[in-house]
LUMMARMAR-247831 format. One record per residue (C-alpha): residue in three letters; x, y, z. Coordinates in steps of 0.5 Angstrom, whole numbers. Each point is the difference from the previous one (the first is absolute). Layout:
% LUMMARMAR-247831
  aa     x     y     z
 ALA     X     Y     Z
...
This chain:
% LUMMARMAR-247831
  aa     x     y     z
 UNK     0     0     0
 UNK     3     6    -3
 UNK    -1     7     5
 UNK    -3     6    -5
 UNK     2     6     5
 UNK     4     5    -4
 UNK     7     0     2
 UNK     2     6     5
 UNK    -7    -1     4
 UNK    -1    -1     7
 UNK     1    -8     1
 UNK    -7    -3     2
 UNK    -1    -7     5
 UNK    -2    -3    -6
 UNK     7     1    -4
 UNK     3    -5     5
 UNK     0    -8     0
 UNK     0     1    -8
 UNK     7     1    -3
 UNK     3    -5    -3
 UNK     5    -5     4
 UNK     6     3    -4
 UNK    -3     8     2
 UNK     0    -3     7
 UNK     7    -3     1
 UNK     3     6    -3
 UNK    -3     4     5
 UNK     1    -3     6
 UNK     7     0    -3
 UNK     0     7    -1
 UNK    -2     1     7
 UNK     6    -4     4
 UNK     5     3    -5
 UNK    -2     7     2
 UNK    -1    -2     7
 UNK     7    -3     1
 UNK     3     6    -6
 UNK    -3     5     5
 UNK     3    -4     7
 UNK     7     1    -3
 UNK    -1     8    -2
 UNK    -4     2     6
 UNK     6    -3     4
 UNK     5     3    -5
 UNK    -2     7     1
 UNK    -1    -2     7
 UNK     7     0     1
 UNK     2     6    -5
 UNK    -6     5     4
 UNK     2    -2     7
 UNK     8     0    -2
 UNK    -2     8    -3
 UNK    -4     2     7
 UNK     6    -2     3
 UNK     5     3    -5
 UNK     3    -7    -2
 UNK     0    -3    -7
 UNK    -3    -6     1
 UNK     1    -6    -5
 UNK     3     2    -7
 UNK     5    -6    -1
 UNK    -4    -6    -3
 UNK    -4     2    -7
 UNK    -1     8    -1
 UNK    -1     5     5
 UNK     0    -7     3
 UNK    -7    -3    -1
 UNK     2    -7    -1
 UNK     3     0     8
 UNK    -7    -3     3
 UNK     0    -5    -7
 UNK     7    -2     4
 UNK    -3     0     7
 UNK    -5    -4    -1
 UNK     4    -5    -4
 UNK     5     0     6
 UNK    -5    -2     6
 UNK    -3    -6    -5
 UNK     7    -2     0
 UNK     2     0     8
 UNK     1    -5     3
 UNK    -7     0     3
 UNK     0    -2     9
 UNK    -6    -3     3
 UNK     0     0     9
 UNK     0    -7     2
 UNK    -6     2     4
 UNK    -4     3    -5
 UNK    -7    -5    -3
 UNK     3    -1    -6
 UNK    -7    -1    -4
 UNK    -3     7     1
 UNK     7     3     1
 UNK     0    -1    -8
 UNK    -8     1    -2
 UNK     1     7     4
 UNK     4     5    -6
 UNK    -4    -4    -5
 UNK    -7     3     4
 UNK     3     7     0
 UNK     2     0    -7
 UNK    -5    -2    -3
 UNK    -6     3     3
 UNK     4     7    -1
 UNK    -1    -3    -9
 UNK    -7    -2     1
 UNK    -2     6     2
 UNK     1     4    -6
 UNK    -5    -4    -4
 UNK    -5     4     1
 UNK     4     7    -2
 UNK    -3     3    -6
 UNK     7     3    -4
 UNK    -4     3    -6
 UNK    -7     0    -5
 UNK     0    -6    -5
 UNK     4     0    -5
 UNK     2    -4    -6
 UNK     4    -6     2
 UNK     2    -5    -7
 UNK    -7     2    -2
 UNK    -4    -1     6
 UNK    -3     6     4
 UNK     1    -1     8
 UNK     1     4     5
 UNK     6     1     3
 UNK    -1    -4     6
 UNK     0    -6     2
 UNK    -6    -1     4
 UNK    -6     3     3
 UNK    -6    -1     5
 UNK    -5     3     3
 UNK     4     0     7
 UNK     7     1    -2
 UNK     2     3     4
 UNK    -2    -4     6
 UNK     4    -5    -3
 UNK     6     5     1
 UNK    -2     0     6
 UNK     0    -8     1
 UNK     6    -1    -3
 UNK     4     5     4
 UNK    -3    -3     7
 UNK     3    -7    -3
 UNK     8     3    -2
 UNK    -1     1     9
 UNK     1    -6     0
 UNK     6    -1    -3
 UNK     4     5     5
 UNK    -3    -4     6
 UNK     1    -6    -2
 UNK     7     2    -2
 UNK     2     2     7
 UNK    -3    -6     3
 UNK     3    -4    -4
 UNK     6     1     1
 UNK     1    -2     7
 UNK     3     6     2
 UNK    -2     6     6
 UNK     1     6    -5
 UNK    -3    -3    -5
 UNK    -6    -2     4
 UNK    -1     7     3
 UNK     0     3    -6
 UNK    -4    -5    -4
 UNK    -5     3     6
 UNK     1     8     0
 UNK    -2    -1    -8
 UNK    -5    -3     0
 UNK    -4     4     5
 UNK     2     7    -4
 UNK    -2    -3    -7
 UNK    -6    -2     3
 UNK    -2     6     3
 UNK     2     4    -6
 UNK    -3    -4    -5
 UNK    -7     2     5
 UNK     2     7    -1
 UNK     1    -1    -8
 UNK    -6    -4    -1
 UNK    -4     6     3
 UNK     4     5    -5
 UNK    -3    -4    -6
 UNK    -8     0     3
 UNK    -1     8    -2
 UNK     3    -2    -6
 UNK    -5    -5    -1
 UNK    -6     4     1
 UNK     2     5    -5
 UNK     1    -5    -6
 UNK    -5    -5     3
 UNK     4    -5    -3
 UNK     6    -5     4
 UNK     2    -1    -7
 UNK     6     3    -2
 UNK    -1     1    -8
 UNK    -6     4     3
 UNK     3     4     6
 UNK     5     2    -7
 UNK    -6     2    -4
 UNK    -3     4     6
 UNK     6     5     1
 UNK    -1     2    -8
 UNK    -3     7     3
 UNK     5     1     6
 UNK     4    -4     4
 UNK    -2    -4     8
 UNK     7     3     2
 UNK    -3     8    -1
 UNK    -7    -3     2
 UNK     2    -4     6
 UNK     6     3     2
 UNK     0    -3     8
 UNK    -1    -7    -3
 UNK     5     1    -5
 UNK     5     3     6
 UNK    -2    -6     5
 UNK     1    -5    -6
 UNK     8     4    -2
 UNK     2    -2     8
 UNK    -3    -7     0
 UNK     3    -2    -5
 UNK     7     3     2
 UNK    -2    -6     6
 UNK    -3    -5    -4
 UNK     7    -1    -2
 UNK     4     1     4
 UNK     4     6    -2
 UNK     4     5     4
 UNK    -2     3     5
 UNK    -5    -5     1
 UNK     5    -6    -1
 UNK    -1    -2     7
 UNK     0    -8    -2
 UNK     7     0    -2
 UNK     3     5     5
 UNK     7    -1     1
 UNK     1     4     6
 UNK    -3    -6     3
 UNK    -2    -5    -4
 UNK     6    -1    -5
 UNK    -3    -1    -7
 UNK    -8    -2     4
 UNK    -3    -6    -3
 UNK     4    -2    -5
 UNK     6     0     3
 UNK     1    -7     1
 UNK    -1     1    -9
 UNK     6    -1    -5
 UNK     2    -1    -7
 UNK    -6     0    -5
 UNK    -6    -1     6
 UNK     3     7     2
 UNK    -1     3    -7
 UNK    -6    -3     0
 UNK    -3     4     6
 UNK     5     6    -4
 UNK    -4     0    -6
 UNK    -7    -1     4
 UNK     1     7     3
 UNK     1     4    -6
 UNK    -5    -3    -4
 UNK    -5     1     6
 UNK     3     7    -1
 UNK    -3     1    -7
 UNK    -6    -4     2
 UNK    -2     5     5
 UNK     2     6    -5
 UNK    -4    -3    -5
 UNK    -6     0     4
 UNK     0     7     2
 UNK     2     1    -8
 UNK    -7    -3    -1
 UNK    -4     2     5
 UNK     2     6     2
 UNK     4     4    -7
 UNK    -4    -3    -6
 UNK     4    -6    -1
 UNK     2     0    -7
 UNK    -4     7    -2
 UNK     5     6    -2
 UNK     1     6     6
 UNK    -2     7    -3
 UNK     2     3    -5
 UNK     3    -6    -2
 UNK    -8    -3    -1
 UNK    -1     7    -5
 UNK     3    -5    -5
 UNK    -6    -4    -3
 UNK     5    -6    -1
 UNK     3     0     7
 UNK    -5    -5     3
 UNK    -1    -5    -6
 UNK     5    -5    -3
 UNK     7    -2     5
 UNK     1     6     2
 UNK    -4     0     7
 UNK     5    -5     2
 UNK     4     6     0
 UNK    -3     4     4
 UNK    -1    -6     5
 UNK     7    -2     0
 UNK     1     7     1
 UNK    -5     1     6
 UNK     4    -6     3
 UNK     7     2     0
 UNK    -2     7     4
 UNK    -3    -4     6
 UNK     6    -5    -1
 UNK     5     7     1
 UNK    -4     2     6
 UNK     1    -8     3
 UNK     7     1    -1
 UNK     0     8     2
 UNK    -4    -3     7
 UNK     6    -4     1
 UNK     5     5    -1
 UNK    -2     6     4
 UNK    -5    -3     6
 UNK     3    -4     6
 UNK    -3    -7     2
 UNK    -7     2     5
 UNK     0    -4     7
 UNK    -4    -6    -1
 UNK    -5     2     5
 UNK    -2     7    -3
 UNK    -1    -4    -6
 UNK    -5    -4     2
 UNK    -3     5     4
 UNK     0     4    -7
 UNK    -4    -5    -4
 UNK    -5    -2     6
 UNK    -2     7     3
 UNK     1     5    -6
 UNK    -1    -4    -6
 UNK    -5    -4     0
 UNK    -5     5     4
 UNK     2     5    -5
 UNK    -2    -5    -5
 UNK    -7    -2     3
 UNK    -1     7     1
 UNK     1     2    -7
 UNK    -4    -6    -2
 UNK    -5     3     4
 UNK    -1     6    -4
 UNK     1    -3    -8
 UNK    -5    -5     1
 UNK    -5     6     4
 UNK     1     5    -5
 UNK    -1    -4    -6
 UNK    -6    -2     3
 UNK    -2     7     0
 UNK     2     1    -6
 UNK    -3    -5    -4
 UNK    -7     1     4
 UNK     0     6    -3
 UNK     0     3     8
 UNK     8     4    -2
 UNK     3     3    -5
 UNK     8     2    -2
 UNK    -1     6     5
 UNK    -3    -3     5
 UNK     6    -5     0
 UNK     5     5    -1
 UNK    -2     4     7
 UNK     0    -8     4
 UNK     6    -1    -3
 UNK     2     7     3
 UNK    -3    -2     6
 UNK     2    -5     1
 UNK     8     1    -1
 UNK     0     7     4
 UNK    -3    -4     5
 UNK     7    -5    -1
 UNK     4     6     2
 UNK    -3     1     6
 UNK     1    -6     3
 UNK     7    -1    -3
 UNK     2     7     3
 UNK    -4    -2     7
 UNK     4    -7    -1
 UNK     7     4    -1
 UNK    -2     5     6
 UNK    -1    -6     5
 UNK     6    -4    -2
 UNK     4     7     0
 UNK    -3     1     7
 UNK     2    -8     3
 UNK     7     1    -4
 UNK     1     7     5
 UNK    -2    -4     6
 UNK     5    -5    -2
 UNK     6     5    -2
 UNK    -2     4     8
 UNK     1    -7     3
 UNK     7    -1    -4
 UNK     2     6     3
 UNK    -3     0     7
 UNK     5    -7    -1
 UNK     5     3    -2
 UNK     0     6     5
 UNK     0    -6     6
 UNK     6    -4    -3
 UNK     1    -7    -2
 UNK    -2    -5     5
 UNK     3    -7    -1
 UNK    -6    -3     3
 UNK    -6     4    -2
 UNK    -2    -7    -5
 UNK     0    -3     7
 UNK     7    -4    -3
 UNK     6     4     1
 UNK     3     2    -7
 UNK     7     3    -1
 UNK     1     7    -3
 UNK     1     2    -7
 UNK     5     4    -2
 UNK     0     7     2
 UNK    -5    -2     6
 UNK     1     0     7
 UNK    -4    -4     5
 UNK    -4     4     5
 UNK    -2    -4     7
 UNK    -8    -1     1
 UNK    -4    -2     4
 UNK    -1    -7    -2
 UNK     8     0     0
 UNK     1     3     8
 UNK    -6    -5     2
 UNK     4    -5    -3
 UNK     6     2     3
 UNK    -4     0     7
 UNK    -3    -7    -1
 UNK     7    -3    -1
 UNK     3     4     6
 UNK    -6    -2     5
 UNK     3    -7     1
 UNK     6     2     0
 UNK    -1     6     6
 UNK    -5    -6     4
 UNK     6    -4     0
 UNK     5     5     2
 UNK    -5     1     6
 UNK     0    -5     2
């Protein structure tokens, strides 16, 4: 069954599942290919960015500017010796990279990269699959790779490992909650969980200018979803050595390398497609008329895409690593509230304004509203905590004016450098119980 949609046209529901097997292998080809290609540039220009912001050269030996030194480096890890713990479970310890890289490939499928085109003849569209709740389906397939990082950790027999097999599946979780919630206004907007037709919706505008707050909560989730400084958490070598796959070497480490960039350009792409058009060409590059059809949207997809890899690898050069508790603290009490709330008014205000009950002026003034009503209560909340840091600085002077009292903890603690130990009362009753004895006796 031949499909007779002309070629630059949005790809329909009922395009998929009719290609020719050729078309379909070809394709699923292509999407590996490109994943891996993207992998080795994204750590290429990783190396090269960071080595910049530092005032360093970065690699520039293998191949020119050295664009062939992450080629060499994967070759290099697959030839290492490989090292496996005597105490790891060897079975899982093995099945665990393969869950995370192939999870991070499967997620792709359902990414639009461009309108059908022509292809030996044969109209398709420029994606492998699609389905009503395809991006339920990312979801899904995103919360199995989770499996992947806590069965590493488990596996391999080792505390550090284990430890950070734990802290990463508890912050992927509690992220993935966040970024679930993000998509939600989105699929109130498109009315769809498709993703060719949350593309189609954003002809007009895009949901990252329509649904900001929902695209910020989405940026920063992601940023944790995969486990990227400053949320690196899971892999912190202050104090897990290299986190859940320490115990990894050879190419079950590349394995859980190459996972992690492509989780990158998963992510990437996703808010590519629901947040930035997908493949539609930015303004004024859309005053084209051709700019939207034939294989130039791939593109301004793949364009889209390298800009959020630069702020991945930006992040990564410029912000420390946060605290692990403030992390967790981040995404339970201040991004998943604000994306309930959000949620909240999306879904009234297009109620009301499909009731006919709100127009866009109505909106505009809620909006307003509500957003003064947001500064009020970040101002009352930057008062308060200025006010408690205040108490605070007043009881480390008031300390300070007293000295340092080496049994204020109720443990005695030497002085540190430029210190000088102070007696307290604690200190003189000390001092007095040890000498009663001796004062009872000498009485005696």
């Amino acid at each position: 069954m031949t499909s007779l949609v002309r070629v630059g046209q949005t790809a329909t529901a009922t395009q998929f599942g009719t290609d020719p097997i050729l078309i379909i292998l070809l394709k699923v080809v292509g999407i590996f290919a490109i994943m891996v290609v993207m992998t080795l540039m994204t750590i290429w220009a990783e190396r090269r960015v960071v080595g910049r912001m530092q005032m360093r050269i970065g690699p520039n030996r293998v191949g020119p500017f050295g664009l062939l030194q992450s080629l060499m480096d994967g070759i290099k890890l697959a030839l290492k010796e490989e090292i496996i713990p005597k105490t790891a479970h060897l079975a899982v310890y093995c099945i665990a990279p393969v869950i995370s890289a192939t999870t991070a490939f499967l997620t792709f499928a359902v990414i639009p990269l461009g309108p059908t085109v022509s292809m030996f003849g044969h109209q398709t569209p420029l994606q492998l699959t699609d389905f009503p709740v395809s991006v339920l389906y990312v979801l899904a397939i995103a919360s199995v790779g989770i499996y992947g990082i806590v069965l590493a950790g488990w596996a391999s027999g080792s505390t550090y490992p284990l430890l950070g097999g734990l802290r990463s599946s508890a912050q992927m979780i509690s992220y993935e909650i966040a970024m679930g919630l993000s998509f939600v206004a989105v699929f109130l907007y498109a009315s769809s969980m498709s993703t060719s037709v949350i593309v189609e919706s954003q002809q007009h505008i895009w949901y990252g200018v329509l649904l900001l707050p929902s695209f910020a909560i989405y940026t920063i989730a992601m940023v944790g979803e995969t486990n990227r400084a400053p949320f690196d958490l899971p892999e912190a070598e202050g104090e897990l050595v290299g986190g859940f796959h320490t115990e990894y070497s050879s190419l079950k480490f590349a394995l859980f390398f190459l996972a992690e960039y492509v989780n990158m350009v998963t992510v990437s792409a996703m808010a590519t497609t629901l947040f930035l058009g997908g493949w539609r060409a930015p303004w004024p590059i859309s005053a084209w008329s051709g700019a939207n059809e034939g294989w130039w949207p791939m593109l301004w997809f793949f364009g889209k895409i390298f800009a959020f890899l630069f702020v991945f690898i930006w992040l990564r050069g410029t912000l420390p690593r946060m605290r692990y508790d403030q992390f967790m603290k981040f995404g339970w009490k201040v991004l998943i509230p604000v994306s309930i709330v959000w949620i909240i008014i999306v879904a009234s205000a297009r109620e009301l304004r499909n009731a006919n009950m709100l127009d866009t002026r109505a909106l505009l003034f809620i909006a307003s509203a509500v957003l003064f009503i947001g500064v009020v209560i970040s101002y009352y909340m930057e008062i308060r905590a200025k006010k408690q840091q205040a108490v605070i600085d007043d009881e480390q002077r008031e300390r300070e004016a007293r000295g340092f009292d080496p049994f204020e903890g109720g443990f005695p603690v030497p002085p540190l450098p430029g210190q000088s130990a102070q007696p307290s009362r604690l200190a003189a009753l000390k001092v007095a119980q040890t000498q009663a004895p001796v004062a009872e006796v000498e009485g005696q």
